[in-house]
Backbone as a ProteinNet text record, in pm:
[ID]
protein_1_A
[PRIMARY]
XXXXXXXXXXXXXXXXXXXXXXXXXXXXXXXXXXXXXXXXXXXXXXXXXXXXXXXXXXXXXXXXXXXXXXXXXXXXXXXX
[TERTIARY]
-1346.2	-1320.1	-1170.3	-1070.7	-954.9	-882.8	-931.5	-905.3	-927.4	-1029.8	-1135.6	-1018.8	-984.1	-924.1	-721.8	-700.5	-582.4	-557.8	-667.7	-644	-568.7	-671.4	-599.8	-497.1	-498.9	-413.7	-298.9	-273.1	-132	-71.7	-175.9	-113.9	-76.2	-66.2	-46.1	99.3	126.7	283.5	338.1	435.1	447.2	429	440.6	409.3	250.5	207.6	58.9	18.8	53.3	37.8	151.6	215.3	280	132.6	150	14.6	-60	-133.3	-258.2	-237.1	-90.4	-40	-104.4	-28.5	-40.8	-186.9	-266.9	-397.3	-468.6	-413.2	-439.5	-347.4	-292.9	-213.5	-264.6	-354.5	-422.2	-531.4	-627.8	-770.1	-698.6	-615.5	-586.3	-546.3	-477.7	-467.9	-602.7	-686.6	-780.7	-898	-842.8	-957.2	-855.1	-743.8	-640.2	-715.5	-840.8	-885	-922.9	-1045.6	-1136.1	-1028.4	-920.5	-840.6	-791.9	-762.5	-714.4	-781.2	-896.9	-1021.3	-1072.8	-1063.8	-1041	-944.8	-808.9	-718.7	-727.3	-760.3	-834.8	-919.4	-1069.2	-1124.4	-1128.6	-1038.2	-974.4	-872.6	-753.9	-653.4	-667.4	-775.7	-785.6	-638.3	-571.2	-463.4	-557.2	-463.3	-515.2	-489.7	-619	-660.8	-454.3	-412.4	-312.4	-177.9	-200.6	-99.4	-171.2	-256.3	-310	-387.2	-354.7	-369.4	-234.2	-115.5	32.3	83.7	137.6	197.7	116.4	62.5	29.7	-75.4	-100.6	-220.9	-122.2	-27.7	70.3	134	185	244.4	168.5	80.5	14.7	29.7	20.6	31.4	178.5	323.7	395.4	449.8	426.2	446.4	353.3	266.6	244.2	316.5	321.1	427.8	543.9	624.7	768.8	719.9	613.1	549.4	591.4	489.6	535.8	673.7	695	864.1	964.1	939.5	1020.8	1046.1	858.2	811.8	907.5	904.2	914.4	1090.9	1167.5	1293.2	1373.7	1294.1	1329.6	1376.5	1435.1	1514.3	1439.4	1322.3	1283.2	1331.9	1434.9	1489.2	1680.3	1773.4	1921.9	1973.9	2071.7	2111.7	2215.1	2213.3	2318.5	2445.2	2481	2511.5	2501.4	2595	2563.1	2509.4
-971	-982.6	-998.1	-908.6	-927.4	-1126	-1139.8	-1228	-1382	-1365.5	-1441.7	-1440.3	-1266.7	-1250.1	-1300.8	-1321.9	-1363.7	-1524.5	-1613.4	-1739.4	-1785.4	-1718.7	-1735.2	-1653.4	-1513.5	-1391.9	-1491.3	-1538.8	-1546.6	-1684.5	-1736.1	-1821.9	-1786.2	-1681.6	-1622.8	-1617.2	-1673.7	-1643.2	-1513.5	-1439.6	-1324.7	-1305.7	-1370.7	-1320.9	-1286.5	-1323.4	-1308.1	-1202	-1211.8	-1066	-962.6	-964.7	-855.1	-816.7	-956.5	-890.4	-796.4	-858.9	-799.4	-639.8	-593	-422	-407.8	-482.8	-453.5	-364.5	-493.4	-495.8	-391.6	-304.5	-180	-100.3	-94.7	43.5	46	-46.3	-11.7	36.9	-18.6	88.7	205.5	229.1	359.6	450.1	400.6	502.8	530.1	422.6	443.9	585.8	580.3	625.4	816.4	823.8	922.7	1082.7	1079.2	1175.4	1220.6	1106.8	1116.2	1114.8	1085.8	1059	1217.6	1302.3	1434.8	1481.8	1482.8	1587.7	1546.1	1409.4	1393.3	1492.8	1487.7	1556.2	1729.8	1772.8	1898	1950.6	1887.7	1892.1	1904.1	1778.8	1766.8	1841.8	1928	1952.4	2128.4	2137.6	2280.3	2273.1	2180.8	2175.8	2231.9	2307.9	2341.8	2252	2190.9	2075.8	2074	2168.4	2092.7	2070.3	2108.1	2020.9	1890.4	1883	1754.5	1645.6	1714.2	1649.8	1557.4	1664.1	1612.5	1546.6	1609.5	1555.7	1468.4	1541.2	1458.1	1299	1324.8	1185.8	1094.4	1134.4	1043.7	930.2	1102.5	1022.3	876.6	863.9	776.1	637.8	639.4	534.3	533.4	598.7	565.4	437.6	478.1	426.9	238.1	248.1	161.6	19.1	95.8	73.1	-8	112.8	55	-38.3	-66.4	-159.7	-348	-303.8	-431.3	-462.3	-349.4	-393.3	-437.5	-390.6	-424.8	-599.1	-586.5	-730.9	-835.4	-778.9	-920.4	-893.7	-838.9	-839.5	-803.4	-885.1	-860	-1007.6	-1040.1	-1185.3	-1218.6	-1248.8	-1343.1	-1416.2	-1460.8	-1567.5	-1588.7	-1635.8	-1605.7	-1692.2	-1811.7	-1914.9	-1859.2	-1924.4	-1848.9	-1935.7	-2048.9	-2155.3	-2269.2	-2370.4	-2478.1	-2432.6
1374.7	1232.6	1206.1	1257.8	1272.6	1320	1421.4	1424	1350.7	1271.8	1185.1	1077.9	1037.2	932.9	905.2	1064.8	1096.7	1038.2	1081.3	1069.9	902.2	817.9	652.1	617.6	635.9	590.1	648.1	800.7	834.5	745	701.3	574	407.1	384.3	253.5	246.7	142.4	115.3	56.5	90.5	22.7	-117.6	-171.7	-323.1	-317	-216.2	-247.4	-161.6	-66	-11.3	-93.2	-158.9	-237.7	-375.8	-392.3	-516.1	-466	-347.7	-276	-254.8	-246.2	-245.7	-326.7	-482.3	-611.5	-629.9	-616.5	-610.9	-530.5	-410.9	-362.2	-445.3	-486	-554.9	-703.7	-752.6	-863.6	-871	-748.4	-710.4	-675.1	-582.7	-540.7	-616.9	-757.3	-841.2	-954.1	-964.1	-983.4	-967.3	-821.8	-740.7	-685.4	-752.7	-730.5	-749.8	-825.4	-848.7	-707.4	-650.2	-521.3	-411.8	-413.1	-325.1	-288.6	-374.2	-419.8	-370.5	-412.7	-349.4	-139	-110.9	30	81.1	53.1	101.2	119.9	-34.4	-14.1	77.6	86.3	196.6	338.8	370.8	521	550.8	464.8	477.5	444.3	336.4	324	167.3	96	60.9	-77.1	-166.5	-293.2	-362.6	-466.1	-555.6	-621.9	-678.8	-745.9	-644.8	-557.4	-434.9	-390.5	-353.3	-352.7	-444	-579.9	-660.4	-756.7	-735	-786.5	-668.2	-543.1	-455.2	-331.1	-239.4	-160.1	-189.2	-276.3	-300.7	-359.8	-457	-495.2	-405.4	-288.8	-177.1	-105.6	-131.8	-72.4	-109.3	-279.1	-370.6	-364.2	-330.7	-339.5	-213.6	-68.8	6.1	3.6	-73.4	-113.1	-216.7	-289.2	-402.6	-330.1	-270.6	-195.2	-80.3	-44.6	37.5	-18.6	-84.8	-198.9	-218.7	-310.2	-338.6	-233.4	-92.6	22.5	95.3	19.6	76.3	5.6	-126.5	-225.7	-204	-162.4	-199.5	-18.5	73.3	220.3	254	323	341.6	505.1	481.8	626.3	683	590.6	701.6	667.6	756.5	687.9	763.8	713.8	741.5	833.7	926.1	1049.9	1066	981	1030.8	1115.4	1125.9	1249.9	1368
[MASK]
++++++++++++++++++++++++++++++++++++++++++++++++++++++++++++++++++++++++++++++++

């Protein structure tokens, strides 16, 4: 599947894979409640620690995902 999934993905231009974050960091905050309560569960963490901080953390690294993408210089004229 990976590889299936390589052939198009490696043709996406960043803006479009930056959306596509986008587009995960809006279900994920969506979904921030269920996300909270995973962490609880697995972690034993009390609902309002893993409901303020750690689940955040998640959607943040996301976030700066994107933003890194769209404002990273792939490529830099080296001269002659």
């Amino acid at each position: 599947a990976a590889k299936a999934a390589f052939e198009t993905f490696s043709q996406t231009s960043v803006e479009e894979r930056a959306a596509l974050l986008d587009k995960i960091a809006e279900i994920y905050l969506s979904r921030i409640g269920d996300i909270a309560e995973a962490i609880r569960e697995e972690m034993g963490a009390p609902i309002s620690l893993a409901s303020t901080a750690q689940a955040y953390a998640g959607l943040a690294h996301i976030t700066e995902a994107a933003k890194v993408l769209r404002n990273f210089a792939f490529s830099e004229d080296l001269g002659a």
